[in-house]
N, C-alpha and C positions, 0 to 999 in steps of 0.2 A: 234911389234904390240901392240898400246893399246889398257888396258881390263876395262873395265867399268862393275865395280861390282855392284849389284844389291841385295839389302834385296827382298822377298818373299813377296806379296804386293798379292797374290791372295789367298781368300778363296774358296775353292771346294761348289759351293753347294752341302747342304742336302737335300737328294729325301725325299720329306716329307709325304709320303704315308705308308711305312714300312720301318720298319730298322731291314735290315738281315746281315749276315754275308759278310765279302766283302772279298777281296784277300786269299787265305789261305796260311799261309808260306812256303808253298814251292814256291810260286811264279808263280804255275799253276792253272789257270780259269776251276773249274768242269763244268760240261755241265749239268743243268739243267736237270732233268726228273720227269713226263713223260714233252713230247713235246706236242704242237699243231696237230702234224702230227699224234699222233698216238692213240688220242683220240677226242671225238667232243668238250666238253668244256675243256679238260684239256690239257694246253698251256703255254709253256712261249715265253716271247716276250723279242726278244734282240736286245734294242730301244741306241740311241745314245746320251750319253751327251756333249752338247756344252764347249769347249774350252776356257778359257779367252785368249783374244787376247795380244800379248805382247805391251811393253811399247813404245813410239817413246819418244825420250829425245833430250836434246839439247846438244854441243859438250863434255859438263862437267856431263852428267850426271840428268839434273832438268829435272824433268818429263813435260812431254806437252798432253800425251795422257795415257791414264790407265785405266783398267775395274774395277768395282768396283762390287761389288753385291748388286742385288735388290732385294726387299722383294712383292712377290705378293699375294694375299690373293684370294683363290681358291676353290672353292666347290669340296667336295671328294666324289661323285658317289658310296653308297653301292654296292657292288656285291653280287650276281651275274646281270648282266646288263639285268634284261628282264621285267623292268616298260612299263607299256601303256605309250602313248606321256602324257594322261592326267596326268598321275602322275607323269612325268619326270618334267614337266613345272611347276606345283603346286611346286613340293619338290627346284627349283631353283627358284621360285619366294619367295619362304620362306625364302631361305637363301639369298637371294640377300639385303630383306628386313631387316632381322636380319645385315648383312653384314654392311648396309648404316645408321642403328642407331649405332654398335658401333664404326664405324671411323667418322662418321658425314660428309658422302659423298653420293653423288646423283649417285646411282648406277644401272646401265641397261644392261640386256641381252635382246636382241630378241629373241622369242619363235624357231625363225629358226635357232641361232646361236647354242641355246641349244641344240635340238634335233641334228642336226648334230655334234655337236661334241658328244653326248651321245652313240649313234651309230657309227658313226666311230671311236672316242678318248677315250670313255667311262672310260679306265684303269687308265688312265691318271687325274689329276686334271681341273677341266675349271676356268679359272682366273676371276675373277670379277672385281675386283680394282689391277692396277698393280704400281710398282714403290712408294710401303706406304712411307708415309714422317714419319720422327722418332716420332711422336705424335699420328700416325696412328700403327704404328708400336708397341708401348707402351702397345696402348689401346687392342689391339689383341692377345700381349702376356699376358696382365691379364685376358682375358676373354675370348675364342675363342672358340666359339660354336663346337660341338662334330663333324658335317657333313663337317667345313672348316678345311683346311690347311695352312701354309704357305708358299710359294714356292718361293726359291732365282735362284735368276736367275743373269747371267752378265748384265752391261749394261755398255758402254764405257761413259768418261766421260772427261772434258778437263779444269783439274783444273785453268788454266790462261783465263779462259774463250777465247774473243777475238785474245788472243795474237798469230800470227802466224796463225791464222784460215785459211786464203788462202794457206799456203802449207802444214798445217797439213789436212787436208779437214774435214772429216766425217763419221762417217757411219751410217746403217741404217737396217731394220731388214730384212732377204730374204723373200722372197714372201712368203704369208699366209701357215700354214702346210697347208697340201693336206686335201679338203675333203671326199676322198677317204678312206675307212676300212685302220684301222692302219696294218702295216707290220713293218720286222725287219730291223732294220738299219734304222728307223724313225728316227728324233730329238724330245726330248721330250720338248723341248721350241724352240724360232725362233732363228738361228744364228744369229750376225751381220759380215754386209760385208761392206768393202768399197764402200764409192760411190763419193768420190772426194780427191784431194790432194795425198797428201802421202798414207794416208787409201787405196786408192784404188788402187794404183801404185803397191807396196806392203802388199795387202790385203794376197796372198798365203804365206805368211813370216810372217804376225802378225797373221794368224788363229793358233792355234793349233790342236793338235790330240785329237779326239774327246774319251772321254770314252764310258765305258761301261754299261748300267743298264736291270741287269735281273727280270724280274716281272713272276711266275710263279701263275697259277690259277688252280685249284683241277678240275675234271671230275663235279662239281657242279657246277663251276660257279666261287664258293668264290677264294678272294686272299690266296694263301698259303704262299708265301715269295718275299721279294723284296731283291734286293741287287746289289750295285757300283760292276761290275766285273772287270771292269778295269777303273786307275781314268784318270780323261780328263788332258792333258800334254798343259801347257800354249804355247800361239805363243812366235815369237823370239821377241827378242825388237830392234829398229831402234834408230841408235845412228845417230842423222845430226851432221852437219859443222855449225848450227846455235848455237850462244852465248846470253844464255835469258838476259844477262843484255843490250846488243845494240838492242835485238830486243824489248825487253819493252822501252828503252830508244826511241830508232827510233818511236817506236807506239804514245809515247808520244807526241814527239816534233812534228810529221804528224796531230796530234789530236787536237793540241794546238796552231798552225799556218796557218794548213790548211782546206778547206773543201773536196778537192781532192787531192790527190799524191802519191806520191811513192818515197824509201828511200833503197838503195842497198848499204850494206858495203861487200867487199871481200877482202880477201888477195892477194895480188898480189904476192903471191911468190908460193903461190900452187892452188888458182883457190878455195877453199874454200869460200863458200858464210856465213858472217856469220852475214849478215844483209838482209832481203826482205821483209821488211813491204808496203804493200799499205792500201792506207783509203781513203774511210772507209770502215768499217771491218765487222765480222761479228762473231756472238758469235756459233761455231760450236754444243754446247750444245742444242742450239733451234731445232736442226735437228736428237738430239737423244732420245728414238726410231726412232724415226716419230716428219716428222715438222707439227704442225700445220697449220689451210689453213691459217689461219689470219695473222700469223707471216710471214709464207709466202706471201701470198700476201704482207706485210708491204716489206720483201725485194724488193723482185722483182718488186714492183711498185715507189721503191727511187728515184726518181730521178737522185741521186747521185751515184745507181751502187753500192752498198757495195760488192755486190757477185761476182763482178770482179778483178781480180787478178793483178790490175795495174802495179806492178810491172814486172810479164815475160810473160803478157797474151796481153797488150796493145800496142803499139809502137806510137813514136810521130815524129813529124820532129824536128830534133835534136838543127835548128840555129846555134848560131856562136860556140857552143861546137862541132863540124865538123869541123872548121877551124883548131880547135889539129891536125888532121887527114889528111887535105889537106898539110897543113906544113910538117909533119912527112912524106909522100908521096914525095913529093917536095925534101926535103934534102936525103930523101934515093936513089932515085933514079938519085941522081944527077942534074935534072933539075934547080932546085935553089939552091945555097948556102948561108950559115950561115951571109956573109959580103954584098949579095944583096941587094940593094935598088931597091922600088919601090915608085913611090909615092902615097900619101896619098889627093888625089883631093875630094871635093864635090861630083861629079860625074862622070861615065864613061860609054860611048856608046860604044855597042857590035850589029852591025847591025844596025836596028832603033828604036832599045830597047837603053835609058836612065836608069840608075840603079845610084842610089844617095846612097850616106852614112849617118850615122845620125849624125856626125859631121858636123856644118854647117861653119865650115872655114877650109880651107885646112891644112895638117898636115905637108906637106912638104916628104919629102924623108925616107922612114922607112926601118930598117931591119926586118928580119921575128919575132926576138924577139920583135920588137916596136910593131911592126904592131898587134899579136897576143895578147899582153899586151891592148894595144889601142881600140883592137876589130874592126880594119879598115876596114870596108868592099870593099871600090875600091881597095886597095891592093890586096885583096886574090881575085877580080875579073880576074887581072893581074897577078897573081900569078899563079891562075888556069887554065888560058888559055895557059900561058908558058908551066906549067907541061903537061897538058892534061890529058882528061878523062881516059883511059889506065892507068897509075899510081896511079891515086884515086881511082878508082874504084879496082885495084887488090890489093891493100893495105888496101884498106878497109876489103877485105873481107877477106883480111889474118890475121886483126886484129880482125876479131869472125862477122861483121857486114852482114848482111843481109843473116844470117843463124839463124840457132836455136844452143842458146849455149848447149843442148842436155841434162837439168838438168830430175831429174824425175819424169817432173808432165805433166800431160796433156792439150794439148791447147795452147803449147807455141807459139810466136811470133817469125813469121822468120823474121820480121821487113824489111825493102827493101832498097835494092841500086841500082838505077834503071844504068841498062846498054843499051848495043843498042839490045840486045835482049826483052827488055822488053819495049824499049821504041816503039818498031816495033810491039811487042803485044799488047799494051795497046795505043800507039801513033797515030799508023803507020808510024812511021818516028823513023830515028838514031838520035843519040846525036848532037844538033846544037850548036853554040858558046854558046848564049846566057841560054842555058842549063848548059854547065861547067859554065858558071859564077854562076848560083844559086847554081848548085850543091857546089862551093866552097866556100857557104856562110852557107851549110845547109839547102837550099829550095830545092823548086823544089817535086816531088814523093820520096825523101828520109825519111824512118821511123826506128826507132830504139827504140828499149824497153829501162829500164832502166838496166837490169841485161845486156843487152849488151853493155850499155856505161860503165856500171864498168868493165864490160871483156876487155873493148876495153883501157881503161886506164889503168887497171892491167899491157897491155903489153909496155903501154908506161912507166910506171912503173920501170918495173924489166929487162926491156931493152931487148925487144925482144921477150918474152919467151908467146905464148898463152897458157896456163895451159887449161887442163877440167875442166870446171864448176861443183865444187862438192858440193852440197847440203847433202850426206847421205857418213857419213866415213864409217861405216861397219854394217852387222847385229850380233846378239849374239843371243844364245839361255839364259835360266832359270839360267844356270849353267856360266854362264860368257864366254863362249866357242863360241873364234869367229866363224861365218856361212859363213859369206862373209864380204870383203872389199874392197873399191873402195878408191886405192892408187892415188896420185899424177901423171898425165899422162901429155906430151907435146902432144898436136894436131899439133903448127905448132912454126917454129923458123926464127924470122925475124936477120939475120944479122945487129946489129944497131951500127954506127959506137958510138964512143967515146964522139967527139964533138957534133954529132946529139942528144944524149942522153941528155947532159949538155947546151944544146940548147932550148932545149924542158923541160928542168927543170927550166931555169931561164925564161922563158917567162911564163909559168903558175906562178911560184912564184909571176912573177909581175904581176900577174890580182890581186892578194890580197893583195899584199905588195906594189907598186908603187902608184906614186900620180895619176896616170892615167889608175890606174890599174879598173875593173867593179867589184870588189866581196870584197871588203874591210870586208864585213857582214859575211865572215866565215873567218874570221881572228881567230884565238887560242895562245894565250899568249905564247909565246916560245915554239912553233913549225911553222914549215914552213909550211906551207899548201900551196899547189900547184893544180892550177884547170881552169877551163874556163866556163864561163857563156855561155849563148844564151836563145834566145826568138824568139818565132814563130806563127803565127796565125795558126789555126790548126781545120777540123771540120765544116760542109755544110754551106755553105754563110750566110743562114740566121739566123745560131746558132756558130757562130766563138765565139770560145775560145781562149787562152794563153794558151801556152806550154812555162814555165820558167823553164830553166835546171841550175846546177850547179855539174859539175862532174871533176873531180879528183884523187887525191893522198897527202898522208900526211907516216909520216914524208918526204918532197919530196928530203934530201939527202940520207935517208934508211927509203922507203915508206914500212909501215904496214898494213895500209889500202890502197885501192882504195875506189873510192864512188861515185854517183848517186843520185842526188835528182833532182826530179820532181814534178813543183808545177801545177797544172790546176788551170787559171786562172776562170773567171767568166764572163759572156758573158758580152763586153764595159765596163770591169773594168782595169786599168790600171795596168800592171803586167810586171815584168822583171824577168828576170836571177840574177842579180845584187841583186833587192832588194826584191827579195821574194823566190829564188830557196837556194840560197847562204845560209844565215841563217839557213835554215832547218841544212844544214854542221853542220855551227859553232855551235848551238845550241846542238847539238847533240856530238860533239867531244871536247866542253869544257864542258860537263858533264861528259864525257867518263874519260878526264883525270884530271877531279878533281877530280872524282872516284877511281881512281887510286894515286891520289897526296894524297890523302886524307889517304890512307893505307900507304902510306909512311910520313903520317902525317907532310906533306907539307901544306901551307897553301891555300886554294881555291883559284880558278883562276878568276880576277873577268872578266865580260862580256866588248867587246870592244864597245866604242859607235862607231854606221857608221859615216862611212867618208861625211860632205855633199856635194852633189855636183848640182850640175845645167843644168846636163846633162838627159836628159828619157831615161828611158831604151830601150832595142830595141825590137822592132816586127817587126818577119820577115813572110810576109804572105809563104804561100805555095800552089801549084801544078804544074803545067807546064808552064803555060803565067803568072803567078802572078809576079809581080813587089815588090821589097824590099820599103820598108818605112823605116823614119829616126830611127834609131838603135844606143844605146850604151849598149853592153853584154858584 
């Protein structure tokens, strides 16, 4: 088991009201006397300190998420607590006033905040200005009026800003204290809890155990002593399966080429995800404490969806990146072989449905590697009707598709592979010819996220094996002492012959590497890269978009990565697989290993120019009567 050591990163706050004695060395908690109980004002109160939450990191260790402490500036209530309202409200509109000249902040309590808390919280400090910026900060520690305090508090924070903000998520603070009379086992500040992504998945594993703080008050009223009885024990830290330098890398190139997409690298030999960036993004700090409404509103009214987790929350129809799949179905189950031809016509009717190709001269007679390479569409029309739905359809789902690959975030996409049961709920009818035709093009009701086209290559990959999709390798506590981990597990194992592997490897190689191949644009300087384009209309008639996929495997004779990129085109803007999905690849994996060449002080790899050609890309429409238009993926 790996141990991901960890330096000490959390300061305890200081309870900034009294400072009394804390622990005593023997390592036993005195019990405070007298009590509440056994007198009218003389009481002590045994209130709860919040926790700092542990770290989430990426698979090396770089921090993604950390509590830090904040500094809030707080009015300290004289006791004994028995002011008229009128002189509760005077003595906090004095300091509020004093407060706002010396940090140079516009500073407001309502008269109804105050008095309720004075009354119910009174023991307590009331915050006036919270979260000081270091210049506020400064100015308070030279001069801070005798009635304030400063109170540190956690607040989570996410040093890479954007980066990973869809599966780290956020948090946020729990609901208002009570305004109810304080009792023990209060919090003396608001916890924060998870409220999306990882945070909240694993909110009960990044909380820690709360301390302890005793405040006793004399038979008069006055404070007698305060004092940390026991100190708050930090949460575990979350170690994932992500690598910060592919996922800044991946944010980048998503940023820099696209206005929409998503961008999945995994390991194909254990299911580790160590790529899932989608964009656009969203900076998880805007949401800590508390979002603003305006920022808020700016998300949620984008256009563009930042708050959406395009890569394992959305699913798209997949296009001729399916045809991997139809093939791979075909040769395992026997109905086609490696040496079959079919041919490669203009068009072919299935019923009184015409379906064309976007080749406008016939290809002649192809094997499955041509045909796959070529991106033929009448072929795998005939291909797919030979195989039949049966085969693709349970091969599909054996390769992870139209499930949830089961990572641990919430709201995943079970993405769809419509069968005759769903085509009889959603249809009212079973699977017609003309149906397997689309289906073996990628149209038709088929949807797939991007995390499960990288699952689904993974197994074409490493020849067989569907790994679990692991996003989080283990938890730790403070002390480096693993909590839990989530080892490498098989879900399912495809029997894949020899030649079907080396079949399936040289016909993706040639979508990059032949003269007739669609993805020349993720070509990498001496490495094979092996992959298949597709393009898809996608999204309600009158707002049709492009779905341009390019997904894969590299090295594809000892493949390290799998990968997934997903470009959203733009509504009537001309968009392919080929010449917009691809790229995002190469762009991204000749940084990766000039990164790497670069440490081995090799020299940089330079960028390939594309291949031209004279061909459009393909779009392929989708739903259930939709008709293919002229396609090259």
């Amino acid at each position: 088991m790996k141990f991901f050591r960890f330096a000490a990163v959390f300061l305890f706050p200081t309870i900034l009201m009294a400072r009394e004695t804390m622990i005593d060395n023997t390592g036993v908690v005195e019990n405070p006397k007298p009590t509440w109980e056994t007198q009218n004002k003389a009481r002590t109160f045994s209130l709860l300190i919040p926790a700092p939450r542990g770290q989430i990191t990426d698979r090396n260790g770089e921090p993604l998420a950390q509590s830090r402490v904040s500094y809030n500036l707080a009015i300290n209530f004289p006791t004994p607590l028995d002011w008229p309202d009128s002189k509760i409200i005077s003595f906090a509109r004095q300091q509020t006033a004093l407060a706002s000249t010396l940090i140079n902040r516009d500073i407001r309590l309502s008269d109804a905040a105050v008095l309720n808390h004075y009354k119910n919280r009174g023991v307590l400090p009331l915050d006036m200005a919270t979260d000081l910026q270091p210049r506020e900060l400064s100015a308070v520690q030279r001069s801070m009026p005798p009635d304030q305090v400063l109170r540190q508090t956690y607040v989570r924070f996410y040093p890479n800003g954007p980066l990973a903000g869809h599966i780290i998520g956020y948090t946020g603070f729990e609901a208002p204290l009570s305004a109810r009379p304080i009792e023990n086992n209060d919090l003396i500040f608001p916890e924060s809890e998870g409220r999306e992504g990882l945070e909240l998945v694993f909110d009960r594993e990044l909380r820690g155990q709360p301390g302890l703080l005793q405040i006793t008050f004399g038979s008069d009223g006055k404070k007698v002593s305060e004092r940390v009885a026991r100190q708050p024990v930090p949460g575990y830290n979350l170690i994932t399966t992500l690598d910060f330098t592919l996922q800044q890398e991946a944010e980048k190139v998503l940023s820099k080429n696209t206005n929409r997409g998503a961008l999945v690298v995994m390991d194909p030999n254990n299911g580790e995800i160590l790529t899932m960036a989608s964009y656009p993004s969203f900076n998880p700090n805007d949401f800590v404490p508390t979002v603003r409404q305006d920022v808020f509103a700016r998300y949620s009214k984008d256009p563009s969806d930042p708050l959406v987790p395009r890569a394992f929350r959305s699913a798209y129809p997949p296009g001729s990146t399916f045809k991997t799949f139809v093939g791979f179905a075909g040769l395992e189950s026997g109905r086609i072989n490696t040496k079959e031809t079919f041919p490669c016509p203009t068009s072919f009717t299935v019923g009184d449905h015409t379906f064309r190709n976007w080749k406008k001269v016939d290809a002649g007679r192809l094997t499955f590697k041509q045909a796959l390479t070529q991106s033929c569409n009448t072929w795998f029309y005939q291909a797919g009707l030979k195989i039949g739905p049966t085969p693709i359809i349970d091969y599909s789902k054996r390769l992870g598709l139209g499930r949830r690959t089961g990572i641990p975030l919430r709201s995943e996409s079970s993405g769809n592979i419509p069968d005759d049961d769903y085509m009889l709920r959603v249809h009212k009818r079973t699977l017609k010819g003309g149906d397997v035709a689309n289906l073996s093009i990628g149209q038709g009701d088929i949807l797939i996220s991007p995390l499960q086209m990288a699952q689904a290559m993974s197994v074409i990959a490493n020849g067989g094996f569907l790994h679990q999709a692991r996003l989080v390798l283990q938890v730790q506590s403070i002390d480096n002492k693993v909590v839990a981990a989530y080892p490498d597990r098989i879900r399912d194992q495809i029997p894949v012959a020899p030649e079907v592997r080396d079949e399936l490897r040289k016909a993706l190689v040639g979508v990059t590497s032949d003269g007739l191949g669609t993805a020349h644009q993720a070509a990498v300087k001496g490495i094979e890269v092996a992959g298949k384009t597709g393009t898809a209309q996608w999204g309600p008639t009158d707002r049709q978009r492009i779905a341009a996929w390019f997904a894969g495997f590299l090295p594809a004779d000892n493949p390290k990565y799998s990968f997934a990129a997903l470009y959203e085109g733009e509504p009537g803007v001309k968009t392919g697989g080929g010449s917009h999905a691809a790229p995002l690849v190469g762009k991204l994996f000749r940084e990766i290993y000039k990164t790497s060449a670069s440490k081995k002080s090799v020299p940089a790899l330079p960028d390939p120019q594309p291949t031209p050609t004279s061909e459009s890309e393909p779009v392929i429409p989708v739903g259930p009567d939709a008709l293919p238009v002229d396609e090259s993926n």
